[in-house]
N, C-alpha and C positions, 0 to 999 in steps of 0.2 A: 820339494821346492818350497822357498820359504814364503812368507806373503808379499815379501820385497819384491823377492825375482818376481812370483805372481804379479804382480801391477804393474812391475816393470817391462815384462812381459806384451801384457794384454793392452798396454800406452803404446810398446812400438808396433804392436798390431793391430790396433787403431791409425796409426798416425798415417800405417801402409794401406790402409784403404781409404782414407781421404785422402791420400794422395793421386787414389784411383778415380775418385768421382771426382764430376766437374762440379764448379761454382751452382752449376742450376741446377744442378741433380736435387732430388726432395729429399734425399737421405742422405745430403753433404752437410747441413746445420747439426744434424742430429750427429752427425761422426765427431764433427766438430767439438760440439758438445761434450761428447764422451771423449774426447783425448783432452780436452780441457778437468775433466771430472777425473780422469785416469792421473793424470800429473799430479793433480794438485793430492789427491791417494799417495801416491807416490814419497811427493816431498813431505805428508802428513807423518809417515811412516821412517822419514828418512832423515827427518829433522833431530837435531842432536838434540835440542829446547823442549820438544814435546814427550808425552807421555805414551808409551804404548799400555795406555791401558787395555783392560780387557772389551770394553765397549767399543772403543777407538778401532781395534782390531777387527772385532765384529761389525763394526760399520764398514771397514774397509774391503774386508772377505764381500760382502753382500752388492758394494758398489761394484766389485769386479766381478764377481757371476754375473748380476742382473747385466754390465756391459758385455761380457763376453755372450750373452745372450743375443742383445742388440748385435753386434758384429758378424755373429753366426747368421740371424737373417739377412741383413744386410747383404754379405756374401752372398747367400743364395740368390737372392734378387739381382747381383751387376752381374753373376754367372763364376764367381770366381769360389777356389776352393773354401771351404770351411775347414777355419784351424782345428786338431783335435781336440785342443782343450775346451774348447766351444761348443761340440758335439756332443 
């Protein structure tokens, strides 16, 4: 998988567990948060203007574990499965 699909990825599977918590939930800003953080990885990557430099990249790899991180707990806590890539 390349780091594209990766974020690409790990955005729509954030997007599907904020769509699972509600507004009050304590861990609906923080998803939030991360699918805001996930896109914009995303378009960093996807952008014809930008460079994938090798930093660029390694920033990107690191925002998408630490997020898949976040989401694998997350999961655990509303009771729903944890994605494998997560695991």
């Amino acid at each position: 998988m390349t780091i594209v699909e990766d974020a690409l990825e790990a955005w729509r599977e954030a997007e599907r567990l904020l769509d699972r918590l509600t507004p009050l939930d304590r861990d609906h800003e923080t998803v939030a948060l991360a699918v805001a953080s996930l896109r914009q990885t995303y378009q960093d990557l996807t952008d014809g203007m930008s460079e994938r430099t090798p930093s660029v990249i390694a920033a990107s790899r690191e925002s998408i574990e630490r997020t898949r991180g976040l989401l694998a707990r997350v999961h655990a806590k509303v009771g729903g499965s944890t994605p494998p890539e997560a695991a």
